[in-house]
N, C-alpha and C positions, 0 to 999 in steps of 0.2 A: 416210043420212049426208050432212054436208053438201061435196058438192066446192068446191072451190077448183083454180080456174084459174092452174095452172102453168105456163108452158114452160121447163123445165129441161133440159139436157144431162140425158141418160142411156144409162147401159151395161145391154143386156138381156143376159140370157145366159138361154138354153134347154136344157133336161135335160142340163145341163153341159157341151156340147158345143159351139155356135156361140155367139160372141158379136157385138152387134152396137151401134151407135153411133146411138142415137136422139133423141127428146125427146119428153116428158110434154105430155098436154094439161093433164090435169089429177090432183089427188089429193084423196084423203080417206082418215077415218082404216080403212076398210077396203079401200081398192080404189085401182089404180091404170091411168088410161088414156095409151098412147103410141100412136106410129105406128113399123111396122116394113113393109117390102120385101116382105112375102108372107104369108100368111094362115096362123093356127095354130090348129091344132084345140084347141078347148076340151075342156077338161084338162088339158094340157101344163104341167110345172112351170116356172118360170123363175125368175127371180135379173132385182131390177130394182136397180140402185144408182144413184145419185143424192145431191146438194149441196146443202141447202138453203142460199142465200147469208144475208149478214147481213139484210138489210132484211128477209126473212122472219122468221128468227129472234129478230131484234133484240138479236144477241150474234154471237158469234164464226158461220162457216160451219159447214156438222154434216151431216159423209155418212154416209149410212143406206141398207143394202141389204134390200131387200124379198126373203123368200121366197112367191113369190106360183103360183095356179093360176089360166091361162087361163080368161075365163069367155065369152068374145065376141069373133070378130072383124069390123069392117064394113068394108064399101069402098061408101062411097058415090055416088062417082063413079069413072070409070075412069081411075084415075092408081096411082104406084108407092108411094102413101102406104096402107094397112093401118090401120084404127084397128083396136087392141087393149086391151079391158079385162082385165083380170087383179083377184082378189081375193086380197087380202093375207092370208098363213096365218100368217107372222112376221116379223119385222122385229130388224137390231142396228144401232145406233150403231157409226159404225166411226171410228177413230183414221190419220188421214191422214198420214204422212210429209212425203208432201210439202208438205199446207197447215200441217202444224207448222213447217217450215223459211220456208217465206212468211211465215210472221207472224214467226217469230223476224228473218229478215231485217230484214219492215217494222219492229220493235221497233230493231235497228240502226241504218237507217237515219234513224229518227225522235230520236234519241239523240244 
């Protein structure tokens, strides 16, 4: 499949337990690569959620959380950066509170 080179904010979260505050290198429609602080065994379920902003979408912003299984982690030099691939098992569109209240705002104040 073909990636696309993302850097997004993303929230990982692992076999439901730790969560942690990252960013995407990249995505496609099966699989997704970030960087986290420490290396994870392939297998490991995780929960990847993320923003696509408008200029990608070409419409409003649209967060989607991936349930995904670890498939790779590298470190290709010695630093606190992890790349981690993960394959995508499922995925929801999720409905944001708070970017509905931002656009209701911006709609206000545009008014």
């Amino acid at each position: 499949m073909r990636r696309f080179d993302m850097r997004l904010p993303a929230l990982v979260r692992l076999n439901e337990e730790r969560e942690f505050h990252t960013e995407t290198q990249n995505v496609s429609a099966r699989g997704v690569f970030f960087y986290l602080d420490r290396s994870v065994p392939a297998g490991t379920s995780c929960e990847v959620t993320l923003t696509f902003p408008p200029h990608i979408t070409l419409t409003d912003a649209v967060r989607v959380r991936f349930r995904a299984r670890v498939i790779r982690s590298e470190s290709p030099l010695p630093s606190l950066r992890v790349g981690t691939a993960a394959m995508i098992e499922d995925y929801e569109f999720l409905r944001s509170g708070d970017l509905f209240s931002a656009l209701q705002q911006d709609q206000k104040e545009a008014s």
